[in-house]
Each structure stands twice: as C-alpha cells, then as structure tokens.
N, C-alpha and C positions, 0 to 999 in steps of 0.2 A: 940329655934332652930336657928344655926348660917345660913345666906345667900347662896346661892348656889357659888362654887368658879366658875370664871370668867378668863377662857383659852384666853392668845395671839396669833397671828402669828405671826412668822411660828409655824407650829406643823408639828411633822412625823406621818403620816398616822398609823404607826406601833404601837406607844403607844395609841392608840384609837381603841381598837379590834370592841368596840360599840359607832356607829356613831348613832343618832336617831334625824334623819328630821320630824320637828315634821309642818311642811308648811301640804299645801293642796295639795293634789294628783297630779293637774295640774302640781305648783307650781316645785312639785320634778319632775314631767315628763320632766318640762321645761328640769330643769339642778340641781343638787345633786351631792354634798361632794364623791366621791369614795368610795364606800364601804357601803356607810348609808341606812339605814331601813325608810322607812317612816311611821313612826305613827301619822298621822294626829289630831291633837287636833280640828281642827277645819276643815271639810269637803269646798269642793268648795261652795256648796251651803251656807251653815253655816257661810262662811264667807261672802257670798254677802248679806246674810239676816242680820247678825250682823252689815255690812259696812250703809247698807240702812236705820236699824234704828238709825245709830248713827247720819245719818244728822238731825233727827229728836228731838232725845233725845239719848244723851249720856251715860245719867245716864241706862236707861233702855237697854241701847248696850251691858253696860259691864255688868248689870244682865244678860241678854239672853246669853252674851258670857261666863261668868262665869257657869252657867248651861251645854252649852253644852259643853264646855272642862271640868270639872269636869264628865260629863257625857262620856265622849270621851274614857279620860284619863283610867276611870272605865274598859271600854271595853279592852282597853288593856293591864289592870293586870290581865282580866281575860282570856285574850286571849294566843297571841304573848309573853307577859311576865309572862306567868303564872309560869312557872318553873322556874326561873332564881334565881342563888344562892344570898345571904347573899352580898358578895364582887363583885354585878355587880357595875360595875362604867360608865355608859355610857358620851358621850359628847353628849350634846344636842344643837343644833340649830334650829331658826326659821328668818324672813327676816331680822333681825337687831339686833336680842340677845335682845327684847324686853319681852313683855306680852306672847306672846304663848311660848317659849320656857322656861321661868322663872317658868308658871305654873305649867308647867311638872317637873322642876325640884325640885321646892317646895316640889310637891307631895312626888316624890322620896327620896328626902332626910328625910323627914320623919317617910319613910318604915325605913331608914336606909342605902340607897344604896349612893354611893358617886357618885353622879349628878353633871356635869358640866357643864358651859355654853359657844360656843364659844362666844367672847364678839362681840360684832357689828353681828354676825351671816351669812348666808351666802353670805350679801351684802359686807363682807369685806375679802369672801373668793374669792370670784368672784376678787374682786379688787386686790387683791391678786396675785390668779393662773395666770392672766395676767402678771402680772409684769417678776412672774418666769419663765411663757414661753417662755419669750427673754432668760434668763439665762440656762432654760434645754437644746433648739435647740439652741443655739448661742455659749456657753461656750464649750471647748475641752470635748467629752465625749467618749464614745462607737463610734468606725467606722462604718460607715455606707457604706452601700453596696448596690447598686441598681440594679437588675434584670430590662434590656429595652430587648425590642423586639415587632414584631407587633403582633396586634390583635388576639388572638387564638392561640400562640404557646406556653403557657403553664406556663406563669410568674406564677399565681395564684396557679396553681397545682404544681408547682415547691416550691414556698416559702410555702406550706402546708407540702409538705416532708422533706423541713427543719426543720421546727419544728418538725415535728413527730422523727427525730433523733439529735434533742437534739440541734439545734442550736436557735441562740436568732432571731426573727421576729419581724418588724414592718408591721403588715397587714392594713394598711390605708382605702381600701376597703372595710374590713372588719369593722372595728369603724364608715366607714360613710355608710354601708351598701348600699353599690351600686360598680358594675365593672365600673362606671367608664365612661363608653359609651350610646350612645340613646338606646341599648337594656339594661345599666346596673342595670333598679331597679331592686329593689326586689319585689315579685310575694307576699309574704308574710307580709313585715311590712314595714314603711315608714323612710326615712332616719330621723337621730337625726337629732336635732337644730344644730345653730352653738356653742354654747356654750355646748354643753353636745358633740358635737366631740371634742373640745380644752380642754376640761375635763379628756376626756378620752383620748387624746392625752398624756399630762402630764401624768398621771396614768401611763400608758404602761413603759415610760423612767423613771417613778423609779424606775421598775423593773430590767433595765437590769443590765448585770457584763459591767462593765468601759473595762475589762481587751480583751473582744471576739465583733468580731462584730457580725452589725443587719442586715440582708439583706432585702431587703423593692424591690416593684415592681415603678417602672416609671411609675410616672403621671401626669397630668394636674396639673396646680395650683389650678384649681376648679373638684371635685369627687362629680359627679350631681349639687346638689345646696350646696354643702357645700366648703368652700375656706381653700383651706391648711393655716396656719398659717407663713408668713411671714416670718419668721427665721428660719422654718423648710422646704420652699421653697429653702431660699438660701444656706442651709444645704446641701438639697440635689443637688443642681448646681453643689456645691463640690466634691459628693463622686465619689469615683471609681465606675465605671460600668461593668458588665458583659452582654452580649449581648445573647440574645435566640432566637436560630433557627430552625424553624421546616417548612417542607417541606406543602406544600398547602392543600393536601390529607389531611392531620393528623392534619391541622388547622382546616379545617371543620369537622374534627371527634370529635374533642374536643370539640368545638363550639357546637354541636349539642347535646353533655351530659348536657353542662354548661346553655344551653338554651332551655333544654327540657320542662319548665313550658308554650311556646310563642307556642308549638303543640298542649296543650291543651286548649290554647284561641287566636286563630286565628287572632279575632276580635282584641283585644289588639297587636299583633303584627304590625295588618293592621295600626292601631290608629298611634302607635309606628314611624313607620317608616314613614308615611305620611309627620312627621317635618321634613322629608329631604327632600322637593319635591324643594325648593330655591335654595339648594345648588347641587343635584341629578336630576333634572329636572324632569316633570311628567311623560317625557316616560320610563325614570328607574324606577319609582317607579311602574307603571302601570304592567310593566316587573314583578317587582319583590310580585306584586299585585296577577300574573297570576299563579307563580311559589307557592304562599303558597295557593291559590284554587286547584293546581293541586297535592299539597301536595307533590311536588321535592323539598323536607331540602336540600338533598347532592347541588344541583344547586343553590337554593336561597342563603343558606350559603357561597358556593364560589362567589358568584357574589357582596353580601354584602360585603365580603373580601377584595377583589379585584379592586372592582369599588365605596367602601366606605371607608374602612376604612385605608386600605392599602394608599388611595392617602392624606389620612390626618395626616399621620404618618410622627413624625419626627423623623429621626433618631440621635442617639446619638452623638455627636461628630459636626453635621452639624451647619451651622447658623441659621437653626430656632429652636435650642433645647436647651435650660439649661444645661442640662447632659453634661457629657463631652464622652469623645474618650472611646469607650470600649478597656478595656485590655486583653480581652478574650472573646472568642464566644463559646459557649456549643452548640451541634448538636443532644439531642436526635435521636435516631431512627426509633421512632415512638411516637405516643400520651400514650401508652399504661404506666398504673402504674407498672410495674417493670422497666421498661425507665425511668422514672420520678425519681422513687427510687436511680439509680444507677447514676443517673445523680448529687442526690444531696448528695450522699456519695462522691462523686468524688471533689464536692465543695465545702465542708466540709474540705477533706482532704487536698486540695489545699490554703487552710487558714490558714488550723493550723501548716503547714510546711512551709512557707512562712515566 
C-alpha cells in the first residue's frame, strides 16, 4: 500500500469538499480549517493520558496511543462515515501533519478512499492564513461600504436587509458574536478566540463577487475582546460611508427588541452596567440602577443613549474617527421592518446605478 499523498499551501478551500480535523475537540474549538469536521482520533482526555505516559515510558505511549486511535478511528466508520461512497477523498490534518493525522489516513486508504494529508498540518495553516490576511484586506478587492451612525439607529437591522435582498455583507458583529458595546454580549454563547475570528474573517472574503460591494457596519478597532485585524482596520479608514439616522423615539424602540434578553435578567444588566460607574459616575449609574427596579425600559434606554453612548460616539468624518466624510445620510421613518426594507432597496439601487 503506497503512502498517503502530502497536499501543499496554498490550497482552494473549493477542491477539498471534506476537510477532517482529526485534533482533540478543544483543539478544533480553539481554531479549524473552514469548513472541517472534527473526528477526533485522539479525545482531550486521551491525549493528556497518552502526553503523561510518555514522560514515563514512550514506548507504552504509543501502545496506549496506538489503541485508542485505532479504537477512535473504528467509531467513526461506524458512525459519521458510515455511508460515505467508494470516491470519498477527504484532506486530513492534525497539529503538524504528523502521527494523528497519518493514522487516519493510513486506515483510509486502505478502505480504498484517497486520503490526503495537509503537510505540516494546521500549524502551517495558521502560519499561513496570516500571511494572506495582509493580501485579502490590503490588495484592491470588493468596495467596501460602511454603514456609521449612533447607537440604536439601525446599522445591524439595516445590513440584515441587505442581505436578505441579495446584496453582499460583511457582519463583523456577527463572526465575533458581540454588538459591539458594554451591553453587546451575547445572552447565549461566548465570543470566538482571536484566531478562529481572523479565520473566519478570511473565510467570508472569498466569498465575495470582486465586481459589487460589501456594506459592513462602523466599528471600533476592538468588537468586545476580539481586535479587528489590522489591514482590515485600515481598509475600512478607507471606504465610503453612509450615515444612519434615526430620530430618538425609534432608537430606543429598537434598542429595547435588540436587548430584550437584559428584562429577563435584571441582575446581569445591573452587573453590566456597573463598569460604567469611572467613566458615568455612581449617581448615573444609581439613576439608571432605579429606572430598571422600576422596570421604565422606554427611560432607562433613552438615558443610556443619551448620556452613554451618544457622548462616546464619533462621528464619521471628525478627528476622532478613522472613517471618513459620509457621502449620504438615509433617514428611515421609523424603526419599524418595512422602513428598514425600503430603506435598503433604496441602497441597493443607489449602487448599482452609480
């Protein structure tokens, strides 16, 4: 039986339909290839037991380790790869194109399936995607388009309607799973690493058409704890801007949809806001302490607004902003989704006749 073949970089994601991360769970949780499956040969545990007896004895490492990746391995031909035809071909890696990812490929080629190995694995894809991330945000591609505006007037719900009629988005927010703001986590799951957002950063840009732009929302160089990537920072310093306006009223009506999880934990809101008491002082905060025990959203909201966020806003075009001069302002009529809709039909059409 000849060797498993031994793939370079670069590679197009596209001729590799099956990626198979064969790392430990963590491992892929950290950061993983776009697109890949993780079939673990070797569990987190597994491998701190295998790591532990090897200080001891080596030889008995790689029996124990030999065991349970053969044993692994088993599980998921009878699993996850139970069906798969005659001419699966998958790419396989593990953290250096060593031992775990050879064993899996071994096995497979075997069966028959043409098993490949990325070489060095995903320590030289990492090293890699780096490299190219100056070249995807740096080199001439896809215009980019920045929706600014302050807090609550509908950047997010706006670039959602974009997409929904067919235009191309970069939701930044979205990949690092946070608005963005001290109310922006998420109520549900924790933001990625930073490697698995500059991951899926790339990802996103090779999807788009070169030929239409991306409209993307204004933001910090930092989106919670995750930091934009440098040449996509000074990307977007670059682009044109569009400016979004929405009257006070319909800021906190929006606001109060987009942060309706913080009514049903109080406590967490209280927690939340609290790290503004240096910058807010403690009689705002004690203020805005009274307003969510009295359970006034319309008040607390505006006043968050108003006397937080609004005064930490820069506006586009000024000297404290990156962004540059908007060349258009859009004035929704209200927060409401057919306003949203017709707003970004409107911006849509203003692009493609331009």
């Amino acid at each position: 039986m000849d060797l498993p073949e031994r793939v370079d970089l670069p590679i197009s994601l596209a001729d590799f339909p099956d990626i198979i991360d064969v790392r430990s769970p963590s491992e892929y949780e950290e950061d993983h290839i776009p697109g890949a499956i993780n079939l673990p040969v070797l569990t987190d545990e597994e491998r701190h037991e295998v790591g532990l007896l090897h200080t001891q004895s080596p030889y008995e490492a790689r029996r124990l380790g030999a065991t349970l990746i053969t044993a692994n391995v088993h599980r998921h031909l009878s699993t996850t790869l139970a069906d798969h035809p005659r001419d699966f071909a998958p790419l396989i890696y593990c953290w250096r194109g060593n031992l775990r990812s050879n064993s899996m490929a071994v096995i497979f080629r075997a069966i028959g399936w043409r098993a490949r190995i990325l070489n060095q694995g995903y320590k030289s894809w990492r090293k890699w995607l780096m490299d190219d991330l100056e070249n995807t945000f740096g080199l001439p591609g896809p215009e980019l388009i920045v929706l600014g505006g302050l807090t609550g007037c509908g950047k997010t719900l706006l670039l959602h309607e974009l997409k929904k009629q067919g235009a191309q988005i970069l939701d930044l927010e979205g990949i690092a799973n946070h608005r963005g703001s001290i109310l922006g986590t998420s109520p549900d799951s924790a933001q990625p690493n930073q490697k698995r957002f500059e991951s899926e950063l790339w990802h996103e840009f090779q999807k788009y058409d070169h030929g239409r732009p991306v409209f993307t929302e204004a933001e910090s160089n930092r989106i919670g704890r995750l930091q934009c990537p440098p040449a996509l920072w000074k990307r977007l310093g670059k682009a044109r801007v569009i400016l979004l306006d929405l009257a006070i009223e319909e800021r906190v009506k929006l606001l109060a949809r987009e942060y309706a999880h913080f009514v049903q934990d109080q406590s967490l809101l209280k927690s939340t806001i609290s790290g503004l008491v240096r910058l807010r002082g403690k009689e705002r905060i004690e203020q805005w302490n009274r307003l969510i025990d009295q359970e006034n959203w319309s008040e607390f909201l505006q006043s968050i607004l108003l006397d937080h966020y609004d005064l930490v806003y820069r506006r586009p075009g000024s000297e404290e902003s990156v962004y540059q001069t908007p060349e258009k302002t859009l004035n929704p009529s209200s927060s409401d989704q057919v306003d949203f809709e017709q707003t970004a039909t409107d911006l849509i059409a203003h692009y493609q006749s331009a």
